[in-house]
N, CA, C and O atoms as CSV, one atom per row, in Angstrom:
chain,resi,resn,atom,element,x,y,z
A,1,UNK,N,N,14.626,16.612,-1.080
A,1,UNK,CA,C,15.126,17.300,-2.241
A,1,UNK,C,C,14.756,16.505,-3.490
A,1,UNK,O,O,14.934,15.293,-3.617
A,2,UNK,N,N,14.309,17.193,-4.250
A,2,UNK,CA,C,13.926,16.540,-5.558
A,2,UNK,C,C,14.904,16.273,-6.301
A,2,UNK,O,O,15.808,17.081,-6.513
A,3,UNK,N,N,14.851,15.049,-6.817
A,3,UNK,CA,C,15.737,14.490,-8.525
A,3,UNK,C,C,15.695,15.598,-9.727
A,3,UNK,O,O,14.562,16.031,-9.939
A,4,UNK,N,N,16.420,15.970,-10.300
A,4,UNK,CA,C,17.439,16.335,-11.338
A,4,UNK,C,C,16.314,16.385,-12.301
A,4,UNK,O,O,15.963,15.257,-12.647
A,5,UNK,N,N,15.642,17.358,-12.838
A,5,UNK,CA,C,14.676,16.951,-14.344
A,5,UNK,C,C,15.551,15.837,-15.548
A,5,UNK,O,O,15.164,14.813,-16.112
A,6,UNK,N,N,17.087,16.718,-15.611
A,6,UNK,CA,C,17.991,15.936,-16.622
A,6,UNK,C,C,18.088,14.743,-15.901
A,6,UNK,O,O,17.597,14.022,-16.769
A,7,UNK,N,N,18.330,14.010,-15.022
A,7,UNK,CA,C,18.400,12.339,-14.820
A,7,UNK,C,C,17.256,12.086,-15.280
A,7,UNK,O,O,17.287,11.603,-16.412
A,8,UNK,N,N,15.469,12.340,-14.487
A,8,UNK,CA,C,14.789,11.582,-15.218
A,8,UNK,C,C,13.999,10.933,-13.311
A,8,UNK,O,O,14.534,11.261,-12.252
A,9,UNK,N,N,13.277,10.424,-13.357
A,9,UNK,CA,C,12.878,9.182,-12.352
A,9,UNK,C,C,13.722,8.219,-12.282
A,9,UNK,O,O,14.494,7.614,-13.026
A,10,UNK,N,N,13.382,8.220,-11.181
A,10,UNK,CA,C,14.430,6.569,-10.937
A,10,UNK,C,C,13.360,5.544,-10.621
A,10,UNK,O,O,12.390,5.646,-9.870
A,11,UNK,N,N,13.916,4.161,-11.648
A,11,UNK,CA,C,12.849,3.172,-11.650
A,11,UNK,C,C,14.084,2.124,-12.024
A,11,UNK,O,O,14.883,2.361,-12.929
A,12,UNK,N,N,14.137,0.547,-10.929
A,12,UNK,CA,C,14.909,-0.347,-10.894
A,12,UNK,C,C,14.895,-0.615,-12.140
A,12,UNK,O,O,13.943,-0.186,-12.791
A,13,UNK,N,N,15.975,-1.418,-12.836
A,13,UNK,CA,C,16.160,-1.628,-14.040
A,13,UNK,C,C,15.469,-2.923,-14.731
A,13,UNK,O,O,14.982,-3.172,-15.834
A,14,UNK,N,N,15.706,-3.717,-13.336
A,14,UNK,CA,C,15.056,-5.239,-13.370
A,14,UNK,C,C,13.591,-4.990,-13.502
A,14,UNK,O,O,12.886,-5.196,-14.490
A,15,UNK,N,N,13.109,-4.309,-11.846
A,15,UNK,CA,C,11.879,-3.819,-12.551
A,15,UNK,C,C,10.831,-3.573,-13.754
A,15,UNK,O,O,9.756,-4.133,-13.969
A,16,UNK,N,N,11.775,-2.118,-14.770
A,16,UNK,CA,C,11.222,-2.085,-15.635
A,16,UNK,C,C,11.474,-3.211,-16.768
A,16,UNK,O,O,10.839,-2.945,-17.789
A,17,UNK,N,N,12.434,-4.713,-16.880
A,17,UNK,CA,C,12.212,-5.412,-17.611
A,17,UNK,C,C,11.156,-6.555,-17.036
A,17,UNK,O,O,10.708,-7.282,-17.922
A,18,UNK,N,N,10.715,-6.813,-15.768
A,18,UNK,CA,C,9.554,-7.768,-15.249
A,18,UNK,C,C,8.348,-6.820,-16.055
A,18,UNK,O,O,7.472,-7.328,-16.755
A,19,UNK,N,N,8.488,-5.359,-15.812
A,19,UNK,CA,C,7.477,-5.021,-16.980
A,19,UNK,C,C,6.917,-4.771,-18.068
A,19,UNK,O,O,5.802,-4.340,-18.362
A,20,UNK,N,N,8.014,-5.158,-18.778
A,20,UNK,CA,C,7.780,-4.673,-20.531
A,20,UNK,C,C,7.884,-6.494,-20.785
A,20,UNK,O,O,7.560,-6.805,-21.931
A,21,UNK,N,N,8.330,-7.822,-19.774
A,21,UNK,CA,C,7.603,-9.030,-19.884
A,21,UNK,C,C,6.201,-8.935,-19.818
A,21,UNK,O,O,5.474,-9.300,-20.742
A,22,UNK,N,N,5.888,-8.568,-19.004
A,22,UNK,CA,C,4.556,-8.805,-18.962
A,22,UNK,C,C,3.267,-8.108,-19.437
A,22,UNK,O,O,2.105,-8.515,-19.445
A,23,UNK,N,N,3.873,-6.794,-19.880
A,23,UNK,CA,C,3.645,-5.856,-20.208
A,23,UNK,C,C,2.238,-6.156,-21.359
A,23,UNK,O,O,1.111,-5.663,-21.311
A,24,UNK,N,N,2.861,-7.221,-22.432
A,24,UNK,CA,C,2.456,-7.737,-23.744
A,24,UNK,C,C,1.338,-8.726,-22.959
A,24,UNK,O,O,0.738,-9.224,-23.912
A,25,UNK,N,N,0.859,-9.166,-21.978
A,25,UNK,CA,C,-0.107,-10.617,-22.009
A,25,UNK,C,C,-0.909,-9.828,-20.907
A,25,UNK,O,O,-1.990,-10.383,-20.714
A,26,UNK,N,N,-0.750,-8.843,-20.217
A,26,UNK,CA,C,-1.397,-8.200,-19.132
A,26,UNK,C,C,-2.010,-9.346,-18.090
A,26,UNK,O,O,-3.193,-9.552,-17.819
A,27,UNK,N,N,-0.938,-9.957,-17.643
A,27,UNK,CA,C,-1.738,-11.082,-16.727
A,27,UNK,C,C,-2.016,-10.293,-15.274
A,27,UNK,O,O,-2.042,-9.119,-14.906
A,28,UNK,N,N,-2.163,-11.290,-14.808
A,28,UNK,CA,C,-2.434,-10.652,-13.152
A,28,UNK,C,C,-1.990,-11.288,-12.173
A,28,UNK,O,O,-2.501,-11.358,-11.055
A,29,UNK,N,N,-0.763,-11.911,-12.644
A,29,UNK,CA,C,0.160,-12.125,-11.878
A,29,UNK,C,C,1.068,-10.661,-11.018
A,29,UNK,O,O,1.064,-9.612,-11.664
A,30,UNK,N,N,1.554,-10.651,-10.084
A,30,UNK,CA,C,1.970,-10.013,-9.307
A,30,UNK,C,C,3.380,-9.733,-9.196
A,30,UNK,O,O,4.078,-10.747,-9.171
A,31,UNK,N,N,3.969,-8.665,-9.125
A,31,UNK,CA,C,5.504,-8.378,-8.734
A,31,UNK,C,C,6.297,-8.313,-8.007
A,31,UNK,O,O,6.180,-7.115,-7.747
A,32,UNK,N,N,7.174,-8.680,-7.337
A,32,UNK,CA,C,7.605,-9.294,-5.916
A,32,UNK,C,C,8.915,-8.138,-6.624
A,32,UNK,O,O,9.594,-8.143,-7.651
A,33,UNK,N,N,8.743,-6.985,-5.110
A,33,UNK,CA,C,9.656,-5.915,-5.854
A,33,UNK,C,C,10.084,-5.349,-4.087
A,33,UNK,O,O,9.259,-4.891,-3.296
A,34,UNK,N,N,11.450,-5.530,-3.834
A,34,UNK,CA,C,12.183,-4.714,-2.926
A,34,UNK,C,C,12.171,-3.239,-2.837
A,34,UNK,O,O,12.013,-2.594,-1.800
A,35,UNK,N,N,12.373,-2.719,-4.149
A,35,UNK,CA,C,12.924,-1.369,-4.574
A,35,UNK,C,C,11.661,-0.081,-4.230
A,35,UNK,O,O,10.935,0.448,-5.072
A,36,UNK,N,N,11.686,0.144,-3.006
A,36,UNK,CA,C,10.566,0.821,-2.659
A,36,UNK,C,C,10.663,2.453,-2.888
A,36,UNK,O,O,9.787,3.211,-2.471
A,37,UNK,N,N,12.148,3.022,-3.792
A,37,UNK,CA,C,12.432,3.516,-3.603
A,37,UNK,C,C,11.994,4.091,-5.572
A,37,UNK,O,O,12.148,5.220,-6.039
A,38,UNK,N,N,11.638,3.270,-6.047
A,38,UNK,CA,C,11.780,3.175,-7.592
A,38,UNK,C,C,10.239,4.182,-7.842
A,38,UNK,O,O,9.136,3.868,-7.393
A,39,UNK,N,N,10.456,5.064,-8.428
A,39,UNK,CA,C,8.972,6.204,-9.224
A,39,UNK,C,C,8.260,5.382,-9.462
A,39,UNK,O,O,8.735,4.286,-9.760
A,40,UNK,N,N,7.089,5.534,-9.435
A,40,UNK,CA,C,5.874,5.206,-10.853
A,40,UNK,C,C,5.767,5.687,-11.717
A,40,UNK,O,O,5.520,6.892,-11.668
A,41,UNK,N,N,5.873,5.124,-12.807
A,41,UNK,CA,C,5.687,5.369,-14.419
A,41,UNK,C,C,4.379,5.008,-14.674
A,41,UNK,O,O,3.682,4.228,-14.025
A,42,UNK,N,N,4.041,5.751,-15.859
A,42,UNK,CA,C,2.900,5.522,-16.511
A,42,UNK,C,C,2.899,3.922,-17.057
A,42,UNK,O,O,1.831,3.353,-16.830
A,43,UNK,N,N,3.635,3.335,-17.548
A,43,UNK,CA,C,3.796,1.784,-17.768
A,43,UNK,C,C,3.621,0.966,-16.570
A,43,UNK,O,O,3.412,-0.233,-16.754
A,44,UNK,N,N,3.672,1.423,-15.338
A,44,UNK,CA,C,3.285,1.043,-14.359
A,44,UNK,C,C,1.837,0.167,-13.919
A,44,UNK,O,O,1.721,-0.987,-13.506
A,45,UNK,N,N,0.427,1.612,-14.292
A,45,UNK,CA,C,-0.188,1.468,-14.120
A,45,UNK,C,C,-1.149,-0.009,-14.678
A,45,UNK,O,O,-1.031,-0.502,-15.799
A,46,UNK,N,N,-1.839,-0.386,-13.874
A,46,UNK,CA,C,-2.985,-1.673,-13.914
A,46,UNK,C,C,-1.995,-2.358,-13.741
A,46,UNK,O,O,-1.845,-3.043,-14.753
A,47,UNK,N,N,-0.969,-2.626,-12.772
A,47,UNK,CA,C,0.097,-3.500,-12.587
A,47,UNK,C,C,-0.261,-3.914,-10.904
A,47,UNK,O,O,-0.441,-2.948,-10.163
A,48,UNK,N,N,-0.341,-4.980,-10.435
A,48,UNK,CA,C,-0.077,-5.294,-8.927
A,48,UNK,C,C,1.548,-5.543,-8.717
A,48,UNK,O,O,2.217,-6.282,-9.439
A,49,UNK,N,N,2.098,-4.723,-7.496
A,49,UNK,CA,C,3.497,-5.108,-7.098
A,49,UNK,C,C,3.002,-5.745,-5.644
A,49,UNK,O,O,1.912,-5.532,-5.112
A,50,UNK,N,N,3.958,-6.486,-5.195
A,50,UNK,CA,C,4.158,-6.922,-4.139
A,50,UNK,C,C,5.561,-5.924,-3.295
A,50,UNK,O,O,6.730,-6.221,-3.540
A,51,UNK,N,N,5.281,-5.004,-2.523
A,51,UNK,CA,C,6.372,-4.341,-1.972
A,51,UNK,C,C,6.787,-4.821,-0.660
A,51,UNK,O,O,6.072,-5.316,0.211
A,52,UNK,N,N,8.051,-4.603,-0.638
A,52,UNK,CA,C,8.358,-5.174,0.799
A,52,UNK,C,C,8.251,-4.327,1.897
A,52,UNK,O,O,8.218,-3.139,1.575
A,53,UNK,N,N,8.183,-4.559,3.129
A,53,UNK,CA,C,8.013,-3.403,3.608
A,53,UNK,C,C,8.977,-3.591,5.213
A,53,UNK,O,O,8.948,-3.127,6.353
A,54,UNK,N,N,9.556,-4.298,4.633
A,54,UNK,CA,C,11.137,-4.912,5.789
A,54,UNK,C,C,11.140,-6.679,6.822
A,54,UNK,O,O,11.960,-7.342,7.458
A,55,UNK,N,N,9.795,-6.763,6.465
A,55,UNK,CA,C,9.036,-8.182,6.983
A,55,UNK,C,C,8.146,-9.091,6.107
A,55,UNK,O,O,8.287,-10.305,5.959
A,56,UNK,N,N,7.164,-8.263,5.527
A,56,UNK,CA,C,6.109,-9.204,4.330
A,56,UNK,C,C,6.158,-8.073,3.004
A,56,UNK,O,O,6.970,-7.202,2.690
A,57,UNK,N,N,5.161,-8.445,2.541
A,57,UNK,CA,C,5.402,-8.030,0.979
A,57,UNK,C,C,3.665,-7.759,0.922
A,57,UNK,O,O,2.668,-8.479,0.974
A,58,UNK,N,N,3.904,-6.498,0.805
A,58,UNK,CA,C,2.546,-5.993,0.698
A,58,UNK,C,C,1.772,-5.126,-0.480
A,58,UNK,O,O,2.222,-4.085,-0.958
A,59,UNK,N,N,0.591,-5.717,-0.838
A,59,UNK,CA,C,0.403,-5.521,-2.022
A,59,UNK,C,C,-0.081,-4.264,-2.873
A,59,UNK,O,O,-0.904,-3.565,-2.281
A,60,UNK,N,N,0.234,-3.899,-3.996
A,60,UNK,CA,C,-0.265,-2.556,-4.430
A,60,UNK,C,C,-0.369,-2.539,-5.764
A,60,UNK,O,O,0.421,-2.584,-6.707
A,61,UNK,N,N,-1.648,-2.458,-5.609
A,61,UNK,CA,C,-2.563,-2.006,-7.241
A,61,UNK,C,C,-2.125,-0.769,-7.682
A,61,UNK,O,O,-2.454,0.135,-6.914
A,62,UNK,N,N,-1.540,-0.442,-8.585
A,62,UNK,CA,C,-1.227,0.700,-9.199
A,62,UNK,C,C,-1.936,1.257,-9.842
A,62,UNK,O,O,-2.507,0.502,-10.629
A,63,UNK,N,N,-2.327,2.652,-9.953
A,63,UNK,CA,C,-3.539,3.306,-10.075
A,63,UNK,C,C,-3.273,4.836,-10.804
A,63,UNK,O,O,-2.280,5.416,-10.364
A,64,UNK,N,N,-3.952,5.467,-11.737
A,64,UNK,CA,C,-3.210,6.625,-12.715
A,64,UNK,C,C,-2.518,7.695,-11.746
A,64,UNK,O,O,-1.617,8.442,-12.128
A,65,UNK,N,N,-3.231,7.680,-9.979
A,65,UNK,CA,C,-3.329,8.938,-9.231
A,65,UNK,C,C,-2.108,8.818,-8.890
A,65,UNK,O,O,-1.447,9.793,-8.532
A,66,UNK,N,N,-1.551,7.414,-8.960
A,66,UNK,CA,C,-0.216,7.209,-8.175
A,66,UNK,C,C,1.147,7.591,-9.139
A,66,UNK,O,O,2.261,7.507,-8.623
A,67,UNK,N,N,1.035,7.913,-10.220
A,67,UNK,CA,C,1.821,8.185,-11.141
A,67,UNK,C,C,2.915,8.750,-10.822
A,67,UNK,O,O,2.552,9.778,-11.394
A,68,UNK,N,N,4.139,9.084,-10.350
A,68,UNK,CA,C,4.806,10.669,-9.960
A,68,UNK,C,C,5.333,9.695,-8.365
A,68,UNK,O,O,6.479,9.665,-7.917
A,69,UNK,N,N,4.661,9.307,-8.042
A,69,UNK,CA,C,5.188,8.863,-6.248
A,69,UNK,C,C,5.538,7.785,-6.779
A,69,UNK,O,O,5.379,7.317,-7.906
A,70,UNK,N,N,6.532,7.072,-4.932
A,70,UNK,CA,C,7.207,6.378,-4.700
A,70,UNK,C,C,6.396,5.081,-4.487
A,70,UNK,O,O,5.376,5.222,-3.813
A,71,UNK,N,N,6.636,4.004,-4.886
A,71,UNK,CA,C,6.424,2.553,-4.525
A,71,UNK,C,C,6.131,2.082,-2.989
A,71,UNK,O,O,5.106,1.548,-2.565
A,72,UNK,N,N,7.083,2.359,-2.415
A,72,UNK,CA,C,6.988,2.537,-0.897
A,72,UNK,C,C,6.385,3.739,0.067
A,72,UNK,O,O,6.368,3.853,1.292
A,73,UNK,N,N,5.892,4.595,-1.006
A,73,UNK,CA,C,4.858,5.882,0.116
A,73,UNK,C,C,3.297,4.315,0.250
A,73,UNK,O,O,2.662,4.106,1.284
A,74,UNK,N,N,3.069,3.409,-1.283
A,74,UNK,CA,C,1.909,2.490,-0.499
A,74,UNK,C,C,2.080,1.571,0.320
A,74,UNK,O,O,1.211,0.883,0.856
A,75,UNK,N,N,3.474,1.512,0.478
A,75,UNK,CA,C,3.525,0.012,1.772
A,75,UNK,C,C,4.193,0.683,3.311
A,75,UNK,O,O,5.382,0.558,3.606
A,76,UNK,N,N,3.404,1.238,3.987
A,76,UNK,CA,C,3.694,1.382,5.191
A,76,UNK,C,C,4.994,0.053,6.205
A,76,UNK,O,O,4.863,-1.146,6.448
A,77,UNK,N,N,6.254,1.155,6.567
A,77,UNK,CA,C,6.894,0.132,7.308
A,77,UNK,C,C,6.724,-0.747,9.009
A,77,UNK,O,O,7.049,-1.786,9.584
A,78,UNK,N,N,5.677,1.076,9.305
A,78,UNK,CA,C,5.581,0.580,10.869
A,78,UNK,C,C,3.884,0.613,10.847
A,78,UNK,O,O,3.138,1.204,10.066
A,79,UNK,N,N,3.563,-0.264,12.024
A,79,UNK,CA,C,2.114,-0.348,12.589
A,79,UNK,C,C,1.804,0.187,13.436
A,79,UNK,O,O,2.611,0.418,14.337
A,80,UNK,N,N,0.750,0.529,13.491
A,80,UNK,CA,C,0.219,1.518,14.551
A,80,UNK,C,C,-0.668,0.805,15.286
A,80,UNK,O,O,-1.345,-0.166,14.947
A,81,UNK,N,N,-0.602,1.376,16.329
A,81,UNK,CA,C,-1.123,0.041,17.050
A,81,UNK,C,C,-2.269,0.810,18.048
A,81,UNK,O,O,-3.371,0.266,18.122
A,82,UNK,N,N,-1.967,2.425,19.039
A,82,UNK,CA,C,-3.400,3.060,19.273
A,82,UNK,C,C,-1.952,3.734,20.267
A,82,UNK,O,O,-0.810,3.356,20.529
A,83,UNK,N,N,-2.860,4.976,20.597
A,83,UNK,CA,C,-2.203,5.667,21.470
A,83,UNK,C,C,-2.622,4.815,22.972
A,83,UNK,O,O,-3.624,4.112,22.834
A,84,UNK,N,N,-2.147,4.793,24.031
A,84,UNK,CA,C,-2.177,4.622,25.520
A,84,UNK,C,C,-3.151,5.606,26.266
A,84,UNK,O,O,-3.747,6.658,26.037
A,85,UNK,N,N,-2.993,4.716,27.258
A,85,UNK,CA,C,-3.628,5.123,28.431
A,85,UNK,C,C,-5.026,4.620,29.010
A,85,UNK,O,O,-5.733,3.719,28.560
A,86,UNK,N,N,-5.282,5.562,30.301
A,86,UNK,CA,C,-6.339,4.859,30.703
A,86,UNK,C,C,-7.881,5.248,30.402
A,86,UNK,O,O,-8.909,4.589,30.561
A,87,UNK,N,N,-7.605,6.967,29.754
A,87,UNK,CA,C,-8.847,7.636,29.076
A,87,UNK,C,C,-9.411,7.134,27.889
A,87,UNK,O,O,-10.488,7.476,27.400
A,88,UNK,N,N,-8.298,5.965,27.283
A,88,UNK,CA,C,-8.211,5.793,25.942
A,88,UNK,C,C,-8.997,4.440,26.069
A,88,UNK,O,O,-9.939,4.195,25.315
A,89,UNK,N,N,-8.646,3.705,26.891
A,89,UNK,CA,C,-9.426,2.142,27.284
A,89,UNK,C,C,-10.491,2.536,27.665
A,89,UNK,O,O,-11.361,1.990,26.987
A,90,UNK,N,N,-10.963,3.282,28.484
A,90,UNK,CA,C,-12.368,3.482,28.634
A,90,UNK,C,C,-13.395,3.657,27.344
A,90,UNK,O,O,-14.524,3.235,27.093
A,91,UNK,N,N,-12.411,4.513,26.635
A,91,UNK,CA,C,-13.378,5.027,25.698
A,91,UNK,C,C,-13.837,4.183,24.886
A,91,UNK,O,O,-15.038,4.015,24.675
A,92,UNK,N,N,-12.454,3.263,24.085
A,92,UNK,CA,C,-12.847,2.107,23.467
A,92,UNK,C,C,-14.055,0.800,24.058
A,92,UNK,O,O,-14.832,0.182,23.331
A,93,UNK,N,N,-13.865,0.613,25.924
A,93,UNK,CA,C,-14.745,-0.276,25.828
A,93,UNK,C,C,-16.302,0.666,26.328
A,93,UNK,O,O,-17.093,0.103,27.084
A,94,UNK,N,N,-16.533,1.795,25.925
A,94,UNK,CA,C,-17.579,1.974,26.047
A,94,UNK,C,C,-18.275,2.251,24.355
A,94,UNK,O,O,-19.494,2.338,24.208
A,95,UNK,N,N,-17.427,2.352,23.323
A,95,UNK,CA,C,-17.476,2.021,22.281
A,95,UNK,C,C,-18.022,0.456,21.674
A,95,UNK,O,O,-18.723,0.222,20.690
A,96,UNK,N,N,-17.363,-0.555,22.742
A,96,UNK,CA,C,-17.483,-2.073,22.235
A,96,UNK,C,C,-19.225,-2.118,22.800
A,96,UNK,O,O,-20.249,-2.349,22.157
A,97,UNK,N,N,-19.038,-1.818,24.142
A,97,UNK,CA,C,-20.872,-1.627,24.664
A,97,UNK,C,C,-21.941,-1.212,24.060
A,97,UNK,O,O,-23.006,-1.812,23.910
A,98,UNK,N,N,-21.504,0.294,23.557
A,98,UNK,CA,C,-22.826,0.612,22.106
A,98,UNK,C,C,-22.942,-0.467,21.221
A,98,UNK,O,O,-23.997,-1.092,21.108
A,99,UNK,N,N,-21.940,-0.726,20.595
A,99,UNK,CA,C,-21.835,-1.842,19.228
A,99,UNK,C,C,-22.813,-2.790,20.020
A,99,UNK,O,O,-24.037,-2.714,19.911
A,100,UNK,N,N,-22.280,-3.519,20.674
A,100,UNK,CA,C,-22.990,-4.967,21.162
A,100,UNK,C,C,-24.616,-4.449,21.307
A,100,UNK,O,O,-25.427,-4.971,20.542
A,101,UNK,N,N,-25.008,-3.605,22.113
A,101,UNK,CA,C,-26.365,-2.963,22.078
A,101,UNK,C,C,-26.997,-2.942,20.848
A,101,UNK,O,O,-28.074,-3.532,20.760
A,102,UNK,N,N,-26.405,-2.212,19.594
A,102,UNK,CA,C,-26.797,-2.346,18.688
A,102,UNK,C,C,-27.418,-3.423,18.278
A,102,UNK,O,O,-28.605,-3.627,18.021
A,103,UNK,N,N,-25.868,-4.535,18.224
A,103,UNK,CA,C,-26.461,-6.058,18.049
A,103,UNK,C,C,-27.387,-6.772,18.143
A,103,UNK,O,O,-27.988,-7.548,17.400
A,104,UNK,N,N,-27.501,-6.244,19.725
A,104,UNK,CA,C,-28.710,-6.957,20.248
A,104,UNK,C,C,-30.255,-6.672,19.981
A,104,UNK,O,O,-31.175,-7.476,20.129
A,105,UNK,N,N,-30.349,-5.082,19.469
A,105,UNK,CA,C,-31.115,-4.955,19.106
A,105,UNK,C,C,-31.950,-5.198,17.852
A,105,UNK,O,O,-33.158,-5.098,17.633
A,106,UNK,N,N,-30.591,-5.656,16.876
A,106,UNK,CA,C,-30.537,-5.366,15.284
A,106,UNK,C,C,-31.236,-6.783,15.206
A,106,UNK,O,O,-32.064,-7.030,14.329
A,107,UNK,N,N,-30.790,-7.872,16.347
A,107,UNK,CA,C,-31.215,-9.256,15.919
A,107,UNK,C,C,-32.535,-9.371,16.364
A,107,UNK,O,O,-33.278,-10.090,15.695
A,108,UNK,N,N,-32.988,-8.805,17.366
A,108,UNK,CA,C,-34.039,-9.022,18.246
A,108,UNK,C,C,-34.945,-8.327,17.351
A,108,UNK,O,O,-36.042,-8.136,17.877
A,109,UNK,N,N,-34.828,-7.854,16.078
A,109,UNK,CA,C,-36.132,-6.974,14.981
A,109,UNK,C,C,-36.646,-8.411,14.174
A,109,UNK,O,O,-37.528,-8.357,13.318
């Protein structure tokens, strides 16, 4: 469900004062920011945050496209790691076999 036009976005408060600090020297220092929950603003953008993502703090260049979304739609919480099975191992190591072929051929030119 969407936010209220009359409230506005929601953007941490602390937040937006780490950015109107830095706002003025445009360094490229980085933002170490929990609040994954906080909009992007246009003051946002050419900003790196550091988001958390429940374990490390993962990083995100802010970019005009991202304007409107959430902080945390760029820091993924879970990893994916591959679907199972035994159709699935085959496939991959007959995947690793082409590659290496390649290799061997690419060096041997």
């Amino acid at each position: 469900m969407a936010r209220s036009l009359k409230k506005g976005p929601f953007v941490n408060a602390k937040l937006l004062k780490k950015i109107q600090k830095l706002g003025s020297s445009k360094n490229t220092t980085s933002i170490k920011t929990l609040s994954r929950s906080s909009t992007i603003v246009p003051e946002m953008i050419d900003f790196t945050f550091l988001v958390h993502d429940g374990k490390n703090y993962i990083s995100v260049k802010v970019r005009e496209e991202m304007v409107g979304h959430k902080l945390g739609e760029f820091a993924p919480t879970t990893k994916f790691s591959r679907h199972g099975g035994k159709m699935q191992r085959d496939i991959e190591k007959q995947a690793e076999v082409k590659q290496e072929a390649q290799l061997k051929t690419n060096t041997a030119k």
